[in-house]
TORDOTI-464670 format. One line per 4 residues: number of its first residue (from 1); their letters; for each residue x, y, z of N, C-alpha, C. Coordinates in steps of 0.05 Angstrom, whole numbers, always signed. Layout:
<rs>
NUM> A> X:Y:Z:X:Y:Z:X:Y:Z | ...
</rs>
This chain:
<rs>
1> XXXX> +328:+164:+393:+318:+180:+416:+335:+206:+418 | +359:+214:+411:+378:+226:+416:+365:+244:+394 | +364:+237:+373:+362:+259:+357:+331:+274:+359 | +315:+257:+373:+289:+281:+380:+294:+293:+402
5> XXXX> +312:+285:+416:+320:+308:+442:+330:+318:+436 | +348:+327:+411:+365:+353:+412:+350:+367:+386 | +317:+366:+386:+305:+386:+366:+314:+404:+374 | +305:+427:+357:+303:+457:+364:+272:+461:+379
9> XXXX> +262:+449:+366:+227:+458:+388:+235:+436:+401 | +225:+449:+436:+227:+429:+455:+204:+420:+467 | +181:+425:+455:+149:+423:+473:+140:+399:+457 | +155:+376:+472:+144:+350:+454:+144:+321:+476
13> XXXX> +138:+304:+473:+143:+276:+487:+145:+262:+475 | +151:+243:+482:+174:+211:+469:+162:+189:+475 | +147:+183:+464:+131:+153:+474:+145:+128:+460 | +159:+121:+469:+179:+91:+455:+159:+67:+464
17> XXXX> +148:+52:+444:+139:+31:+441:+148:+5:+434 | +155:-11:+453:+176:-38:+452:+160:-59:+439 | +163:-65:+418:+142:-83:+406:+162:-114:+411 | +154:-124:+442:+176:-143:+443:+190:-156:+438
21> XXXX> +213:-131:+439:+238:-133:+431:+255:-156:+455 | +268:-165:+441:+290:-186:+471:+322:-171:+470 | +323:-155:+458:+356:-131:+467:+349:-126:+499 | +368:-107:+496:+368:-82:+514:+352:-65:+520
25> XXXX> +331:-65:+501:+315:-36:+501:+307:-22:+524 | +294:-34:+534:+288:-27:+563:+306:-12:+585 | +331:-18:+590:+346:-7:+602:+362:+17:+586 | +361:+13:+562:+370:+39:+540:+354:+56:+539
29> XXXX> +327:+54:+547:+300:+74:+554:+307:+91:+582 | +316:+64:+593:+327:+80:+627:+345:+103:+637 | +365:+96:+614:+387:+106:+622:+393:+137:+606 | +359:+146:+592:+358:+175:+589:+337:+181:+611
33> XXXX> +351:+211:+626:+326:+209:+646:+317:+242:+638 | +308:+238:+618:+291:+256:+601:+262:+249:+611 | +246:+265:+630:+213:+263:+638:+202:+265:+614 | +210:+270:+592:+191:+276:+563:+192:+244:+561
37> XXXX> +206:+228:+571:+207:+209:+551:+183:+181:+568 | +165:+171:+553:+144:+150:+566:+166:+125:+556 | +151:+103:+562:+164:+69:+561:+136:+56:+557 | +126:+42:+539:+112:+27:+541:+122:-6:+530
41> XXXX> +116:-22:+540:+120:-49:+530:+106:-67:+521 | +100:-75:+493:+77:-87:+482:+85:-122:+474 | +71:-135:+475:+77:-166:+465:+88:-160:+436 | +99:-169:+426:+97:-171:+392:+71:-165:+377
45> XXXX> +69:-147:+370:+52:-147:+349:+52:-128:+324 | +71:-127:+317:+86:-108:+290:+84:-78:+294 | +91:-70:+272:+95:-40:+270:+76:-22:+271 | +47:-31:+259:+24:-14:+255:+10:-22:+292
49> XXXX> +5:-34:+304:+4:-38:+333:+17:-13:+346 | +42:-22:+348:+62:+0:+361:+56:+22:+342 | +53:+34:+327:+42:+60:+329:+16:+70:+335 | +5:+55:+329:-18:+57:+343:-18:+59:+376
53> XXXX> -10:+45:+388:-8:+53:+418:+14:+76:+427 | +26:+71:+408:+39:+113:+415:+28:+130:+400 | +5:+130:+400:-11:+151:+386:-30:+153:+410 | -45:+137:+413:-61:+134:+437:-42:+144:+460
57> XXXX> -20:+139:+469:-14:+150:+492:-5:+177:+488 | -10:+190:+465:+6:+210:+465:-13:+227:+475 | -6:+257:+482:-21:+279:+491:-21:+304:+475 | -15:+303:+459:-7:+336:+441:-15:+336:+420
61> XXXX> -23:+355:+413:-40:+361:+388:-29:+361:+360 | -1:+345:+358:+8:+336:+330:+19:+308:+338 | +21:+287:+320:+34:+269:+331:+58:+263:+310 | +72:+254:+312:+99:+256:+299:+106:+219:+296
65> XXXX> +123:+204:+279:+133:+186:+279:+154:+177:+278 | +181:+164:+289:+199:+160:+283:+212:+125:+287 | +215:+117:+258:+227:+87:+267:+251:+91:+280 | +247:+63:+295:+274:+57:+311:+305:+67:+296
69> XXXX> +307:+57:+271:+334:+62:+257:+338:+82:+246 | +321:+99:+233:+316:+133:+226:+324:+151:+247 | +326:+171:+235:+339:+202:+244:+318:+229:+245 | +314:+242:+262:+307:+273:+253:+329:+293:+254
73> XXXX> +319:+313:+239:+347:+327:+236:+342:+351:+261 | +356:+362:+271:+353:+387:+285:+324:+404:+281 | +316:+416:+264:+294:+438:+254:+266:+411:+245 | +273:+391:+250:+254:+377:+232:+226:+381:+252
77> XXXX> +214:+382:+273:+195:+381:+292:+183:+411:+289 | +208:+439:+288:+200:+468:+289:+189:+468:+268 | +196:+456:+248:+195:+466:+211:+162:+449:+198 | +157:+431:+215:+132:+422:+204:+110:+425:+223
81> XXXX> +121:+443:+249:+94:+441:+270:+81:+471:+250 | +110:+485:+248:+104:+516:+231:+81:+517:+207 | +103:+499:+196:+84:+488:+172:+54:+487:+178 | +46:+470:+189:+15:+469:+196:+1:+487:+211
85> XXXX> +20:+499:+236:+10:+519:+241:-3:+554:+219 | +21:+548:+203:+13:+571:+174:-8:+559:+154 | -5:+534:+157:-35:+531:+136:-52:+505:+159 | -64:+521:+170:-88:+508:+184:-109:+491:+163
89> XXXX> -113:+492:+141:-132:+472:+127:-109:+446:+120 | -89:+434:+140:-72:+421:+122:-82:+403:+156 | -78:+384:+139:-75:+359:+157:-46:+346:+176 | -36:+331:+154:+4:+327:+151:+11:+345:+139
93> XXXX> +35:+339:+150:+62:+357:+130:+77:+337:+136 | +98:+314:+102:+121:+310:+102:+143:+330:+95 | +165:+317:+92:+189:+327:+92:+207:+307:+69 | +217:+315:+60:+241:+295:+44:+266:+287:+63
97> XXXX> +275:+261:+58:+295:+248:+67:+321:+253:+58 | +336:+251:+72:+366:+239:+62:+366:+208:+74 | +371:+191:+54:+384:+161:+59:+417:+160:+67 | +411:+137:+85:+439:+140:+107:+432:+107:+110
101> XXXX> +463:+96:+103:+468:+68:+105:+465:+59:+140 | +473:+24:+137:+466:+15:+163:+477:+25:+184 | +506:+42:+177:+523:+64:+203:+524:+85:+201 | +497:+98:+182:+496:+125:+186:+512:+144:+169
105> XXXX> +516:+127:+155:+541:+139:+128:+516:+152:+106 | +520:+183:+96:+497:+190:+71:+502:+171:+42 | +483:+158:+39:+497:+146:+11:+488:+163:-14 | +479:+190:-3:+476:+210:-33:+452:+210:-42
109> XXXX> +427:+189:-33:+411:+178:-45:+387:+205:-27 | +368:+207:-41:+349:+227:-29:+320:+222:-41 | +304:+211:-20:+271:+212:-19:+254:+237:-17 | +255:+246:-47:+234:+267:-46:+205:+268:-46
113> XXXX> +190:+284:-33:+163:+279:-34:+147:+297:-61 | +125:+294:-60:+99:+304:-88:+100:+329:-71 | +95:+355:-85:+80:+372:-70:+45:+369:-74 | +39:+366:-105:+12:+372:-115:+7:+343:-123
117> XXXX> -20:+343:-111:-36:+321:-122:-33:+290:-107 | -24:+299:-86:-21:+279:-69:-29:+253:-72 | -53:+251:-65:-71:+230:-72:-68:+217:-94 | -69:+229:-116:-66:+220:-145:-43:+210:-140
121> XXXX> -20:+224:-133:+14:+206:-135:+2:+189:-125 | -1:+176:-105:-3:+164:-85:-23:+134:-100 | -41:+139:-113:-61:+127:-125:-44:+113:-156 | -36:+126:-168:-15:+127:-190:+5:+115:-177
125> XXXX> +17:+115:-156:+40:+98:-154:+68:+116:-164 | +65:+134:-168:+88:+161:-178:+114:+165:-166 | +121:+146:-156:+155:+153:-146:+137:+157:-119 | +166:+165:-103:+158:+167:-78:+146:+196:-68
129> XXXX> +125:+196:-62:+108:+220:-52:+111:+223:-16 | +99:+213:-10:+108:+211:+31:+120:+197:+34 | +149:+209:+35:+181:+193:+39:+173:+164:+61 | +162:+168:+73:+160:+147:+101:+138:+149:+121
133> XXXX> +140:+144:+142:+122:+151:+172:+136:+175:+187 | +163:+155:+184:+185:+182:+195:+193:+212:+193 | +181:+209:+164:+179:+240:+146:+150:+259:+160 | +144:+237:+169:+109:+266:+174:+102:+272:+205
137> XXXX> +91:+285:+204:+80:+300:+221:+46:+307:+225 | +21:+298:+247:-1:+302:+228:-12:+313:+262 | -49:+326:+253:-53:+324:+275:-66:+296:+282 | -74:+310:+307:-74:+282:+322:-117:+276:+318
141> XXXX> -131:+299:+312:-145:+295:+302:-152:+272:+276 | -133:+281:+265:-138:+270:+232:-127:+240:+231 | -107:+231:+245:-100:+208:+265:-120:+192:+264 | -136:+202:+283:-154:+186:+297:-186:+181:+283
145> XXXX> -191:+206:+263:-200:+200:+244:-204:+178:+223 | -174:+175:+222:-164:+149:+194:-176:+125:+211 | -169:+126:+233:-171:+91:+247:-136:+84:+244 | -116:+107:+243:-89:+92:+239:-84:+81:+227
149> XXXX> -60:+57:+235:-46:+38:+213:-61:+22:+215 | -66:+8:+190:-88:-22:+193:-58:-38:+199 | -69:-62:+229:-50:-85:+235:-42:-107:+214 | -68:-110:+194:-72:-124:+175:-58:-134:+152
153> XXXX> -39:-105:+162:-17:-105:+137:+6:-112:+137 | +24:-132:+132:+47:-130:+143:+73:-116:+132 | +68:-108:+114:+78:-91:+90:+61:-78:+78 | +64:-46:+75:+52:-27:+67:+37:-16:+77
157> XXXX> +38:-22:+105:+19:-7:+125:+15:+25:+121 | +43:+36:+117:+53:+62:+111:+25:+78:+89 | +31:+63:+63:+19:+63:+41:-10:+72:+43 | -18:+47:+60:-54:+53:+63:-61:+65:+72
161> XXXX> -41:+73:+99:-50:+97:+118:-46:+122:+105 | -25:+128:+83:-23:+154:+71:-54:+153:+51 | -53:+133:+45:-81:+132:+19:-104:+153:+27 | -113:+140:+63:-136:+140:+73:-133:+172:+81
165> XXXX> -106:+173:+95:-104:+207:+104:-107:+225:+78 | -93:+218:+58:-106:+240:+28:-125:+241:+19 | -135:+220:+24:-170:+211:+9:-185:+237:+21 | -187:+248:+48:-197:+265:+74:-178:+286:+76
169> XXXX> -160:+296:+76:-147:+313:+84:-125:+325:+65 | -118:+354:+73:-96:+368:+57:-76:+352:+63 | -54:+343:+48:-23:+339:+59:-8:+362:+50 | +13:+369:+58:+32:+389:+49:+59:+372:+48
173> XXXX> +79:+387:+30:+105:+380:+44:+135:+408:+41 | +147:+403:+57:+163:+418:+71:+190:+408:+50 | +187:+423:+28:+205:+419:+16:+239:+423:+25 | +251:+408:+45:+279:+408:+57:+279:+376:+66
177> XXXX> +301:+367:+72:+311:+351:+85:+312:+349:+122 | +284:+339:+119:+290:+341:+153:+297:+315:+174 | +292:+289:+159:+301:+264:+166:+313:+250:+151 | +326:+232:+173:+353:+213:+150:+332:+184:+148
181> XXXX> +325:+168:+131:+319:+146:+135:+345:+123:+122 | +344:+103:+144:+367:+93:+146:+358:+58:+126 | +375:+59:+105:+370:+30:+85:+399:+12:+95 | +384:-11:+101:+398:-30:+111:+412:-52:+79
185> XX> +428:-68:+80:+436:-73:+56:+413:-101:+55 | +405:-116:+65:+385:-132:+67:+361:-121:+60
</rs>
């Protein structure tokens, strides 16, 4: 949460989706009293659920993703709203990662994305082309288009949803480092 509040673009909202969690969460939601930021609380029902209902609640005409344990970097929100703003026939725009252990330590390691041929990477199986969920940025049109994450999936949800968004739409990517995604040693 911290690190999307201290973007550089500030014209955004925070929809945190508790996919019932039994921590703290809830009161760690409270105790930013940021009005950007919504609370919703869902039963358990995985990861592609919970994005999906922060997509639906969201209001703005890009929607953005960020897992719980991932990072955005400062410029990461200005640098890919731009992005799409400069090429209007583009759907998403990712970004490449830096990998950052379970305390946030860089372990050197870096998720770069395809620029060309998206789909094909993506179809081919080519190394990693859309670093993550956390890496992109899309509109909220094209969103809602796909039908989202299929729930169906319990792994690779990511995957199909990039499939379906290339199959239909330009992707771009923002060749810099704008999120950390964080690998746990498990």
């Amino acid at each position: 949460v911290q690190s999307v509040l201290t973007q550089s673009y500030t014209d955004f909202e925070i929809i945190i989706c508790d996919d019932g969690s039994t921590d703290n969460t809830a009161n760690i939601v409270k105790s930013f009293s940021d009005p950007r930021i919504k609370y919703k609380l869902q039963k358990n029902s995985g990861v592609s659920t919970a994005r999906n209902n922060g997509a639906e609640l969201a209001s703005g005409k890009y929607i953005a993703f960020l897992d719980a344990d991932d990072l955005f970097h400062p410029n990461n929100l200005a640098n890919k709203v731009a992005s799409l703003d400069q090429q209007p026939s583009a759907a998403l725009v990712f970004a490449d990662c830096k990998v950052i252990d379970a305390k946030g330590n860089d372990t050197g390691e870096k998720l770069l994305g395809k620029d060309e041929n998206v789909l094909e990477n993506l179809l081919l199986w080519n190394g990693t082309v859309i670093p993550g969920p956390s890496s992109i940025l899309m509109t909220r049109e094209a969103f809602e288009k796909s039908g989202g994450f299929d729930p169906a999936f319990s792994t690779a949800a990511d995957q199909n949803f990039f499939f379906r968004i290339a199959h239909k739409h330009k992707c771009i990517r923002v060749p810099e480092e704008l999120t950390s995604y964080r690998k746990h040693d498990s």
